[in-house]
N, C-alpha and C positions, 0 to 999 in steps of 0.2 A: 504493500500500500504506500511504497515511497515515503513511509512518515520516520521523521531523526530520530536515534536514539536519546534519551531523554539524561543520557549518563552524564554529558556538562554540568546541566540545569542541578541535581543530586548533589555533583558535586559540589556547586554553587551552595546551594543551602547546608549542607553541612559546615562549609565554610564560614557562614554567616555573614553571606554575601547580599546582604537584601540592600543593594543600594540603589538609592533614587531616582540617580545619574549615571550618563554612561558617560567615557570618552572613546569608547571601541576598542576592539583589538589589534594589537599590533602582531602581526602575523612574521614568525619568526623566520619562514623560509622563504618570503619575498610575495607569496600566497600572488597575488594579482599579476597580469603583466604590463600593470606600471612601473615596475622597477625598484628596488629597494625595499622601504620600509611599506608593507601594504594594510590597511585598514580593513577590518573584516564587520559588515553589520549584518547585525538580524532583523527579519522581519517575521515576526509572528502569526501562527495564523492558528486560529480555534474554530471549531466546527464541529458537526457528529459526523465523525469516521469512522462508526460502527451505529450498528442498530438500524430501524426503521428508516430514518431521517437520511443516511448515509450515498446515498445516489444525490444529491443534493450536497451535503460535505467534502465527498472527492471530488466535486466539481468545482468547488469554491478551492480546497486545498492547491488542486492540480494547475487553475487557471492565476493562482499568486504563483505558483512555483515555474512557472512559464513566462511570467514577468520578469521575475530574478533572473531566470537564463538571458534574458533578451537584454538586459542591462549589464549582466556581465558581457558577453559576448559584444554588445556595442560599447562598453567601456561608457557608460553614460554619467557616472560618476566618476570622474580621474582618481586615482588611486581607492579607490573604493570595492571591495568585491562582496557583494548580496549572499546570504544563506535564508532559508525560511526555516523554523523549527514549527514544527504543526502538532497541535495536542487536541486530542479528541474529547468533547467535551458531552456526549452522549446525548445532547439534548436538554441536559438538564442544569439549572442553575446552581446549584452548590456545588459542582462536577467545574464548570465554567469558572467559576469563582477562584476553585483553588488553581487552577490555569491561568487563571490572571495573576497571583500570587508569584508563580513560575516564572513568566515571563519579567515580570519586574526585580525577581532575584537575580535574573542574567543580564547584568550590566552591557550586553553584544545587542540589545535587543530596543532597539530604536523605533519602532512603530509594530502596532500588531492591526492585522488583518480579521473580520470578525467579529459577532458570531450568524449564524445561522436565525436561532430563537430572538424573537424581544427582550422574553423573560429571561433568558440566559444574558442578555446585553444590560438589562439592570442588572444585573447581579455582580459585573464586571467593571461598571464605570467609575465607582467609588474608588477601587481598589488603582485603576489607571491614572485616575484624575491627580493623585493623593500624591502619586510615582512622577506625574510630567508626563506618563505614557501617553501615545499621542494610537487612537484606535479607528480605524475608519472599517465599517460594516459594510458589507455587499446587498445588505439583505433584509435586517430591521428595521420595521415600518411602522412599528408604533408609535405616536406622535411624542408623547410623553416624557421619551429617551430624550429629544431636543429640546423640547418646548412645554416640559414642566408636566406637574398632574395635573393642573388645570388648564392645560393650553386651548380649551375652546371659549375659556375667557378673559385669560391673563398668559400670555407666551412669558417663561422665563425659562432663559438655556440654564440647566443646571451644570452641566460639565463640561467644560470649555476644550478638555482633550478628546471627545466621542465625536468623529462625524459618520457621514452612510451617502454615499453613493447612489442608493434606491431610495425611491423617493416614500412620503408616509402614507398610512391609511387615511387620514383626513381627508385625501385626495383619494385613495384606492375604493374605498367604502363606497364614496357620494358615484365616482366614476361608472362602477357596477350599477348602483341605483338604475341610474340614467340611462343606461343599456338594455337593462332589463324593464323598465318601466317603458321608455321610449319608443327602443327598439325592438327590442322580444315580444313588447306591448304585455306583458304579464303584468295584473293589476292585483292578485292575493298572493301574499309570500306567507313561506312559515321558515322564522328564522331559528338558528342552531346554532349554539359554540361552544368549543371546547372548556369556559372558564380560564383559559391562559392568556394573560397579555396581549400577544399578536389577537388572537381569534377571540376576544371577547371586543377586544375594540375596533375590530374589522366589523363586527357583526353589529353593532354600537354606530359607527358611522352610515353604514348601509341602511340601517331601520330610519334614521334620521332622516336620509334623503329622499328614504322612496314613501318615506309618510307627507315630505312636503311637496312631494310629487304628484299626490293622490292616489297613491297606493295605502292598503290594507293590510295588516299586519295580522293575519288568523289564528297565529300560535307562535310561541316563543318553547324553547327547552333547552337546556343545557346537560352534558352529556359527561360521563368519563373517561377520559382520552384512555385511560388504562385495557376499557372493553373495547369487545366488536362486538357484540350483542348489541344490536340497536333495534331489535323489534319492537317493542314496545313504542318507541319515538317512533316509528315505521308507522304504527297505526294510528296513531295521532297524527300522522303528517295526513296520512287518505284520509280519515274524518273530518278534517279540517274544512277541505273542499280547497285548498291552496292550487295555484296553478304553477307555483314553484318553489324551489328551499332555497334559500341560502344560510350555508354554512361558514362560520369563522373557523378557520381549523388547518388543518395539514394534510395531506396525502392519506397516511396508516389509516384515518379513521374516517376519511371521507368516501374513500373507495366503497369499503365494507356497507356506510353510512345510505351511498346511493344504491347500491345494490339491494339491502333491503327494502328500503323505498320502494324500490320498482316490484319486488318480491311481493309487497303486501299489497299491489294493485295500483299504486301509487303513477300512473308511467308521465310524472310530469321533470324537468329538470333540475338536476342539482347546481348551483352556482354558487363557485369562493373564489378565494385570492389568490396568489400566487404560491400560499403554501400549500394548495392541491394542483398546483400548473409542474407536473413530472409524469412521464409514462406511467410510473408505476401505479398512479392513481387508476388508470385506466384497464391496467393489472387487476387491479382490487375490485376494481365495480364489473367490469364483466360488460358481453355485451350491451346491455342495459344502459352503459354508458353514453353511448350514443347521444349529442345533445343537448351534455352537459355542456356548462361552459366556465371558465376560469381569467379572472381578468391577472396579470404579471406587470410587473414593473419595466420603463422603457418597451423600445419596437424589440421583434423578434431579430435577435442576430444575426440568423441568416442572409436577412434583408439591407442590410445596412453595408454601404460601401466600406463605412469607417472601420467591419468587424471586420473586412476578411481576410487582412494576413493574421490575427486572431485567428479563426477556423483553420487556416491552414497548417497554421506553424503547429497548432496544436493538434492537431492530425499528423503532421508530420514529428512529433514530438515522441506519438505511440503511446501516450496515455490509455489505460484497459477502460476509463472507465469517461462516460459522456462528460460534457464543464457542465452540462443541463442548466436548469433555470437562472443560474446566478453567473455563469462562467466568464461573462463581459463585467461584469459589473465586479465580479472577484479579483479580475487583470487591472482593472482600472483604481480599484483600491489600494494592492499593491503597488499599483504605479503613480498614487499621489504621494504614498510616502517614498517614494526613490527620489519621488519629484523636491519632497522637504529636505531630504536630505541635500540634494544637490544645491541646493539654495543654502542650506546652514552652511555646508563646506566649504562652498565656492566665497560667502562673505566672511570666513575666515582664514582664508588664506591658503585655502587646498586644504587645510582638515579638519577632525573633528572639535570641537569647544569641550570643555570641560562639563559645561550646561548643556551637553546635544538634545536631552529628551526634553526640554524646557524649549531651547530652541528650535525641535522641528515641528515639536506641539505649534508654538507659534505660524510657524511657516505655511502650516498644512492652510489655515485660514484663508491665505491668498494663493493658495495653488489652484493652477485655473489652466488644461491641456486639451487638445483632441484624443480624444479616448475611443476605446474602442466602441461605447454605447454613445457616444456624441462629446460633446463639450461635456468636461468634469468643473466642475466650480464647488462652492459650498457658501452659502446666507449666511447672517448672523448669528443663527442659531446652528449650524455645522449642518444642516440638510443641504442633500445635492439640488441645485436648483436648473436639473433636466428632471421635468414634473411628467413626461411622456408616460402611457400605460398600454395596452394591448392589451382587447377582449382574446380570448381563444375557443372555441369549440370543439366539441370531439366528432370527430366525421371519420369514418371507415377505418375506427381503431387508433385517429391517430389526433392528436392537438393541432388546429389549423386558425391561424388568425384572422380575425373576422373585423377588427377594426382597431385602428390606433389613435388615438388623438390625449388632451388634457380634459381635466377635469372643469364646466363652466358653469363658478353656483351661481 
């Protein structure tokens, strides 16, 4: 699975090595082919690279560790040579947390990439903020992270080191509404969420907009992401008389989720976010799927001039496993922190500062490149400000985009 041994990092804490600040390594055999003394940095990367969630995590891992190559091999930092250390974080917040821990004991570790979850992304930012670690996510869309607990009516960034590259549910939520109401013209929803972070406040922004749409709301439940057993919710979705579901949630349990739907008579569509936009959802649900639809963050890669020596390199790279939903937006996170560092370097003189993780924290604010998903920038609050989403539908087994635009309240 291409992930680093962890025997530094061990070593590191035994040591009691928990420093704050990095100034990098100085690579004793010359490491880079800049010459001489070469500076070695890391770039962190957390995800689930195991379990349920994992077709999605080696996506995010494999397309930061393709960045790294491309910045070695172009020498895009002078004297500088990229490592990623990747730690598997299962999905789960206290699992992520001590991850974050890790990364901050290894003084080589100048920005981290990640995570996957919301809830695992709170669980991380305290721990980064506290260090100068500078974190930028491929994938968490909950508003919250940026823009406080109350951001629908007091924005306050709470952690000045967290940015994301994908844009938030505040926009993903209302986005869907508008598709489904609009376009799908379905007027009765029955809404589902997992109770987690991402999928309670996906499901939250969505009810919002399709009530001020003129949509009906015919039934709410909230589910244990732990089960597949969702019969029960099955029969309450057909009684209802709903002519669709949407679900806040993930893949594992929306599969199962639409599957019984259809099983108990149900044969109206399931519709969520980007955390059931993967094959394998379509795995899970079975023919049945057919119809459903899933709105994702940014246009599909494929399509995009900007992604395609992306697709290729990484095809020609030999990766076993797809970059899938996140894999642009994973490239383009590691490649704002290469972007800080090049910035902190270059204004001190070709190397690193004493303050690097202070200083590329800062940097990352005004890093602003052509990326592989479009223009990379980051607002005030460290949200990417490419707001772009794509609808996708499931037709003959497979996720096809049915429309892309911004969210207009």
């Amino acid at each position: 699975m291409r992930q680093r041994s962890l025997i530094a990092i061990t070593a590191a804490l035994a040591a009691g090595a928990l420093t704050l600040t990095a100034c990098g390594s100085r690579d004793d055999d010359g490491g880079s082919d800049s010459g001489g003394d070469g500076t070695t940095v890391v770039i962190g990367v957390d995800a689930p690279l195991t379990g349920d969630l994992s077709a999605l995590g080696l996506g995010i891992k494999n397309s930061v560790d393709l960045a790294v190559k491309t910045a070695n091999k172009e020498k895009y930092v002078e004297g500088v040579t990229f490592e990623i250390e990747a730690t598997d974080d299962q999905g789960q917040p206290s699992v992520g947390q001590q991850n974050a821990s890790k990364f901050v004991a290894n003084k080589d570790v100048l920005g981290v990439v990640g995570p996957l979850n919301s809830s695992v992304g709170e669980s991380m930012q305290k721990v980064f903020d506290t260090a100068n670690l500078v974190e930028v996510s491929p994938a968490n869309t909950g508003p919250s992270l940026t823009q406080g607990p109350d951001w629908r009516t007091k924005k306050v960034r709470p952690y000045k080191s967290y940015f994301r590259t994908a844009t938030t549910d505040a926009i993903q939520g209302p986005f869907a509404a508008q598709y489904v109401y609009n376009d799908a013209k379905k007027k009765k929803v029955f809404v589902i969420d997992d109770k987690k972070t991402y999928g309670a406040g996906l499901a939250a922004t969505f009810t919002e907009e399709f009530k001020k749409l003129g949509g009906q709301v015919v039934g709410t439940e909230h589910i244990n992401p732990d089960t597949k057993d969702f019969s029960s919710v099955a029969t309450k979705v057909k009684n209802s008389g709903a002519d669709v579901v949407y679900y806040g949630g993930e893949y594992p349990q929306a599969g199962p989720l639409s599957k019984q739907i259809k099983e108990a008579g149900a044969k109206i569509p399931l519709v969520g976010g980007d955390g059931i936009k993967d094959d394998t959802f379509i795995k899970l649900a079975g023919a049945g799927s057919e119809g459903d639809l899933a709105t994702s963050v940014g246009a599909p890669v494929e399509t995009l001039d900007s992604a395609k020596k992306f697709v290729a390199d990484y095809k020609a790279e030999g990766y076993k496993e797809d970059y899938a939903a996140y894999g642009g937006y994973s490239y383009d996170s590691g490649w704002a922190i290469i972007e800080a560092v090049k910035k902190v370097v270059e204004d001190n003189g070709g190397k690193l500062p004493d303050d690097a993780r202070a200083k590329v924290t800062a940097a990352m604010q005004n890093v602003s490149f052509d990326g592989v998903t479009g223009k990379v920038s980051f607002d005030e609050f460290g949200d990417a400000t490419n707001k772009q989403l794509t609808v996708y539908s499931v037709e003959n087994g497979a996720f096809d985009d049915v429309k892309s635009g911004t969210y207009t309240g």
